[in-house]
C-alpha positions in Angstrom: -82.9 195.8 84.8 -81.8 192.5 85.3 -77.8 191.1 84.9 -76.3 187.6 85.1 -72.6 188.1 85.8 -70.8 185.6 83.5 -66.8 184.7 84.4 -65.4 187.1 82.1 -67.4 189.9 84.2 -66.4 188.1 88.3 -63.7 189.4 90.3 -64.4 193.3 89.9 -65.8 195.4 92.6 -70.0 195.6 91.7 -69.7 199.7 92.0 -67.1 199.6 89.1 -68.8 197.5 87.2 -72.1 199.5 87.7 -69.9 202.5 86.9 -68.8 200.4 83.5 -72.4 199.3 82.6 -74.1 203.0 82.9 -71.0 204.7 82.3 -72.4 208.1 81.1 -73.8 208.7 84.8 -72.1 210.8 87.1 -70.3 209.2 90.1 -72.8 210.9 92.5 -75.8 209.1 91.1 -73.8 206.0 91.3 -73.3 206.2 94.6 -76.9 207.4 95.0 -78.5 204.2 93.7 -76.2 202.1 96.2 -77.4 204.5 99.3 -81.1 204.2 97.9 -81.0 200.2 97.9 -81.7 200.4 94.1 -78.9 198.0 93.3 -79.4 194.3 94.5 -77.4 191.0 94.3 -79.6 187.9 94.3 -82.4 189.7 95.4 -79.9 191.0 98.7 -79.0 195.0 99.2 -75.4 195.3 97.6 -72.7 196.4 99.2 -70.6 199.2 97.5 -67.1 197.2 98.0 -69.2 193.4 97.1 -67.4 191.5 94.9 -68.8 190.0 91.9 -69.5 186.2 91.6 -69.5 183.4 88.7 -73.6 183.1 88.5 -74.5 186.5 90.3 -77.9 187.9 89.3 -77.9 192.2 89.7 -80.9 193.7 89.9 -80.9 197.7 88.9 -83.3 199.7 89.6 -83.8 202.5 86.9 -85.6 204.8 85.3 -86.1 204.0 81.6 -85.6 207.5 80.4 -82.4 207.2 83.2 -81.2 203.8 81.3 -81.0 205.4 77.7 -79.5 208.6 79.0 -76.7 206.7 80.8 -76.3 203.6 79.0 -74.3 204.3 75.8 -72.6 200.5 74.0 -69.5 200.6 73.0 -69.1 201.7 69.1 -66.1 199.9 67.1 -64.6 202.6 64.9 -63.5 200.0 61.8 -59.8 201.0 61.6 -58.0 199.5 58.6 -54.7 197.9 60.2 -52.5 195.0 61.0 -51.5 193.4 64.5 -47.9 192.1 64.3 -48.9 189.3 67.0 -45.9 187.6 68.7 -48.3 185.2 70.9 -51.6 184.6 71.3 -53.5 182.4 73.8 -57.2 182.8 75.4 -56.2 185.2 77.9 -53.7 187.5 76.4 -52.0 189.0 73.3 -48.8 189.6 72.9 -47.8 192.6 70.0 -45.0 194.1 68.4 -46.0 197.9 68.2 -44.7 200.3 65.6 -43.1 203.5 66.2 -46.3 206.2 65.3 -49.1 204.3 66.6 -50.7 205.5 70.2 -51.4 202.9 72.6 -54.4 203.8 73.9 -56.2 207.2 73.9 -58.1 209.5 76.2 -59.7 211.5 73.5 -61.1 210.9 70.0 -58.4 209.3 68.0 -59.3 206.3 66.2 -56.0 204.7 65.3 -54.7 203.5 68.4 -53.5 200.0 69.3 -56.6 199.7 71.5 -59.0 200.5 68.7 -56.9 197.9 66.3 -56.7 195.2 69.0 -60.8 195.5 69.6 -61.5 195.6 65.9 -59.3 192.5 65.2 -61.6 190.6 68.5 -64.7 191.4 67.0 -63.6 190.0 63.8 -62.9 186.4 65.4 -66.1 186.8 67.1 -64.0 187.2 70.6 -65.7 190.0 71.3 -69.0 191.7 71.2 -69.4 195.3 72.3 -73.1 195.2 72.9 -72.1 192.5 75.6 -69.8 193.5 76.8 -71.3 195.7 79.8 -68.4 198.6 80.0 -66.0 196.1 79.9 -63.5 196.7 76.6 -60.0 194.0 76.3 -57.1 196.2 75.7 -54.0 196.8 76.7 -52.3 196.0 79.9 -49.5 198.9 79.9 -48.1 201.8 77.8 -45.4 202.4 75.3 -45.0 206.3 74.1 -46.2 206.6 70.7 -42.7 206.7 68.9 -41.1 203.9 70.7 -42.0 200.8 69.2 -41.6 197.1 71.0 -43.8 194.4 73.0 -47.0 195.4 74.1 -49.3 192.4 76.2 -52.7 192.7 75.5 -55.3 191.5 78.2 -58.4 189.4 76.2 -60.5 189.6 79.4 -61.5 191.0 82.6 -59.1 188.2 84.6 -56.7 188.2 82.0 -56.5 192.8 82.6 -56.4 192.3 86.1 -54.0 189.8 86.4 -51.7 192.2 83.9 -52.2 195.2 85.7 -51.1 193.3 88.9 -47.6 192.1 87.9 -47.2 195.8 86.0 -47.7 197.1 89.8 -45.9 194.6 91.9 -43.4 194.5 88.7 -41.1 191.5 90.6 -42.7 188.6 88.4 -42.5 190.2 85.1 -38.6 192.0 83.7 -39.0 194.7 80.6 -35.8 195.0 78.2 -35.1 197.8 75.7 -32.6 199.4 73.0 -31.6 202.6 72.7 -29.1 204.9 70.8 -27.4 207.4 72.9 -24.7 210.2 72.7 -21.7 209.8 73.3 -19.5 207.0 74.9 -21.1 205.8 78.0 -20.0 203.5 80.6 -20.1 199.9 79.9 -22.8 198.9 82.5 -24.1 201.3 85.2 -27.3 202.2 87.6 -28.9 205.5 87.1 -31.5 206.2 90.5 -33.1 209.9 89.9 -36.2 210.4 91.4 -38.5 211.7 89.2 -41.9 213.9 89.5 -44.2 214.6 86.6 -45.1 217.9 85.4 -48.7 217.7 83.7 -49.2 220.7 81.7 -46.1 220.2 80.4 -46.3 216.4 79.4 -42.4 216.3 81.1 -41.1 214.5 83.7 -38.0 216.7 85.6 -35.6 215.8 88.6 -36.9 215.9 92.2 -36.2 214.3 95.5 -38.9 212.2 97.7 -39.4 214.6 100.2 -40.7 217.3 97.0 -42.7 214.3 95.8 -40.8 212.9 93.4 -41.6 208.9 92.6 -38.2 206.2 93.1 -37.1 205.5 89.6 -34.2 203.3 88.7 -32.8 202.3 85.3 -30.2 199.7 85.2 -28.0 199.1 81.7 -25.4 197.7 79.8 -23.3 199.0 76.6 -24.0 196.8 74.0 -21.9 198.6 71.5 -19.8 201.3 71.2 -19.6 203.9 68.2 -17.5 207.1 67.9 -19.8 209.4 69.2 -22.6 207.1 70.5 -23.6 204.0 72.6 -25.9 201.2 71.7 -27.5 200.0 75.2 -29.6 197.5 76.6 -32.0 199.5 79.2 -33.4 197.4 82.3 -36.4 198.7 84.3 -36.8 198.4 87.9 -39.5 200.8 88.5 -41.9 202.2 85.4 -42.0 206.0 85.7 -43.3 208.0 82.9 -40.1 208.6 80.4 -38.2 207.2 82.8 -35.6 205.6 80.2 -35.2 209.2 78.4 -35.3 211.5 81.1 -32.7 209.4 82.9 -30.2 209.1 80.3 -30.6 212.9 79.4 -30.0 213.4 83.4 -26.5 211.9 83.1 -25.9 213.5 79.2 -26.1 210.9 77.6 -29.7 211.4 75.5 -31.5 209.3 73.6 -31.3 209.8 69.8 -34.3 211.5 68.3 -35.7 212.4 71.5 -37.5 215.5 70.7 -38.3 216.1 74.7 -35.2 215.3 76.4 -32.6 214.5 73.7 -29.5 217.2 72.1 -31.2 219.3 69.4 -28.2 219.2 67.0 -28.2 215.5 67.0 -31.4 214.9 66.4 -31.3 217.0 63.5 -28.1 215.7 62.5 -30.3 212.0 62.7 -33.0 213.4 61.0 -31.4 214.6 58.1 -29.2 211.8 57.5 -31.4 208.9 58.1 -34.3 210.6 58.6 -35.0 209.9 62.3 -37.5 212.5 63.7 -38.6 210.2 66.6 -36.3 208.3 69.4 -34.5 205.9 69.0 -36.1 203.4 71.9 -37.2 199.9 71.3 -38.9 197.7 73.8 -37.1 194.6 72.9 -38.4 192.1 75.2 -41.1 190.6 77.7 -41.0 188.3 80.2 -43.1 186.1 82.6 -40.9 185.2 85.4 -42.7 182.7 87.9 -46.0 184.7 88.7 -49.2 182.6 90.7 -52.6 183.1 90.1 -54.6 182.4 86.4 -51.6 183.5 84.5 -48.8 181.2 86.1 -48.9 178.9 82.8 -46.9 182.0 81.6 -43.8 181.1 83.7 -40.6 181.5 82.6 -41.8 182.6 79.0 -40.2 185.3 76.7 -41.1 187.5 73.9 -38.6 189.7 71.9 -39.2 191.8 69.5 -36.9 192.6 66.9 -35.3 195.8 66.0 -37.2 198.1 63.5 -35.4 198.2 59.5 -35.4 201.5 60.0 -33.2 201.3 63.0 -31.1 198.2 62.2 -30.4 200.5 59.2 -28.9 203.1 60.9 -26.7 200.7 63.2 -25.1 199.5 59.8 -24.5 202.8 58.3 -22.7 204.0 62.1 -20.6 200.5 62.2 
């Protein structure tokens, strides 16, 4: 089997894009094909750690019975749902996600942001899944499902690796959200708790670095205060799972709604009232600082979000 690498596939590793392209094989036969000289790169034995090229031509060597066991396209689930885009260029989309939608999804649910994003590609013709050798646009980072806010979306392979980049450097790119907590907090302070996750749980719980916990600091300032709660503006420095709602239940101060970490008589009390059965957490803004590389035309750009009805409502029925 024969492959021309085009720009949207350059700049990956060839074993993950093999891995991508016959993505139903097991990583042993992967590696297999490599140590057997079965995968070639302009007619040259490929290295496992090659990177690919602009104009590369991969050679494969398999088995056809091989090829239609492992070889599986990627099947677009129509979904029936709208983006609510905050920017759009070539390279990346920028969303405003609601509170109840998944980002993306390790099993077999169709609704996700993902599956929405992909569907609304292949409509413009941006994006063809039986072309698109393993590769799928999506998007860049996480939100939990009922926290709503900005979401960047990466349109293509330069545009995902670019993304996940600044996510993991995080010092050219600053993340802003709004939450509802109890009680009256302080008007601006720092909150480092190292954290460790707890899989079978789903939880993340206090730890040091020495028992493996991961450096997680939250940074924010009281926006507004009510009688029994506080209206902040969270700032990350690190991006820890739950980080914003396991630190401010670590210092009593929960998030509203928070069915994890939060007060179980507030929540009802929220619930009842306004009816609030998820947290009350809003990722309220993005922005590009001064990053180099493909995406530096981004600099110094913004995008906010703005607060949810449903929560502006409740603001106005607290003041």
């Amino acid at each position: 089997m024969e492959i021309t690498i085009t720009s949207a596939e350059a700049n990956q590793r060839i074993d993950k894009f093999v891995r991508r392209w016959i993505k139903e094989a097991p990583l042993s036969f992967i590696y297999k094909l490599f140590r057997q000289k079965d995968v070639k790169v302009n007619g040259k034995k490929a290295k496992i750690d090659y990177i690919l090229q602009d104009g590369d031509r991969i050679d494969i060597y398999l088995k056809p019975q091989l090829l239609d066991k492992f070889k599986k396209d990627y099947v677009i689930r129509p979904v029936k749902a709208k983006l609510d885009i905050l920017y759009e260029d070539t390279n990346i989309l920028v969303v405003n996600k609601p509170a109840g939608l998944i980002v993306q999804s390790d099993g077999d649910t169709r609704m996700t942001l993902a599956s929405i994003f992909l569907e609304y590609l292949k409509e413009k013709g941006e994006f063809d899944p039986t072309k698109s050798f393993g590769f799928l646009p999506g998007p860049a980072h996480r939100l939990d499902r009922n926290t709503s806010g900005v979401v960047i979306c990466g349109k293509n392979l330069m545009a995902i690796q670019e993304l996940l980049r600044l996510f993991r450097e995080r010092d050219q790119i600053d993340k802003t959200y709004i939450a509802l907590v109890k009680g009256q907090i302080d008007e601006e302070g720092r909150i480092d708790i190292p954290l460790k996750k707890d899989p079978e749980r789903g939880m993340v719980y206090k730890s040091t670095l020495k028992q493996g916990g991961k450096t997680a600091i939250t940074e924010y300032q009281r926006i507004k205060a009510y009688s029994d709660f506080s209206l902040v503006k969270v700032h990350l420095l690190t991006g820890r799972t739950h980080q914003i709602r396991a630190h401010f239940a670590f210092i009593s101060h929960p998030v509203v709604g928070d069915g994890k970490y939060g007060d179980f008589k507030v929540n009802k009390e929220f619930d009842d009232l306004y009816g609030l059965h998820y947290q009350f957490l809003h990722a309220a803004s993005f922005s590009f600082l001064n990053p180099s590389g493909p995406l530096s035309y981004l600099s110094g750009r913004a995008f906010e979000a703005p607060l949810p009805a449903k929560l502006k409502e409740i603001l106005d029925q607290l003041g």
